[in-house]
N, C-alpha and C positions, 0 to 999 in steps of 0.2 A: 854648911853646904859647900861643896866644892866649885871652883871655876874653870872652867873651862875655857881658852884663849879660843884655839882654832878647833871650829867642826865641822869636819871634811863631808857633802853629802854624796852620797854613793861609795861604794865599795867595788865598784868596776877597775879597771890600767888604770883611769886618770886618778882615781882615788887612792889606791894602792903608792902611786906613782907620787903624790904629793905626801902622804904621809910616811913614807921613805925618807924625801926631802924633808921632813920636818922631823924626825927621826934623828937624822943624821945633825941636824942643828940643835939637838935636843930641847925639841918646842914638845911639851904637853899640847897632846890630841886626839880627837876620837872623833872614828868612823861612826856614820849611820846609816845602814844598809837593811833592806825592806826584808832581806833574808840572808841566807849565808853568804858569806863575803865571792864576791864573782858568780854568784849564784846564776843571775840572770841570764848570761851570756850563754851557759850551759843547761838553764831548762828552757829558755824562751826564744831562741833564736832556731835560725834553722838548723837542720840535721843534719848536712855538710857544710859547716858553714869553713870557709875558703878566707883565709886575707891576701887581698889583694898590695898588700907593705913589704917591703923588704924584710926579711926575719928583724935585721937588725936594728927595727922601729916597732918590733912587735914585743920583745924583752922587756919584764918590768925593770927596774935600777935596782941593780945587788941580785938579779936572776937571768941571768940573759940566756934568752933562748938556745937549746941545745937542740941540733937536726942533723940530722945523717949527711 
């Protein structure tokens, strides 16, 4: 059976966002997310949904938001 150290739950920014960070440290990790990864944000939220953040707190790490 294999071990697993860290397991991240959700696969939302925050999620994504630490297993970059651990990534990058090269820690063995795994996500667990109820469906496709960011899944949520995009069926269950609303239909415009709006952030009210600076772009540059909306980028995940190693993707930063590109905008006109």
């Amino acid at each position: 059976m294999d071990r697993i150290d860290t397991l991240i739950i959700g696969g939302g920014q925050a999620g994504l966002a630490m297993s970059h960070a651990l990534s990058k440290r090269g820690r063995e990790h795994c996500i667990l997310e109820r469906g496709r990864i960011a899944e949520r944000w995009l069926s269950e939220r609303w239909d415009g949904l709006h952030f009210q953040t600076p772009n540059l707190l909306v980028g995940l790490p190693g993707y930063p938001l590109v905008h006109d």
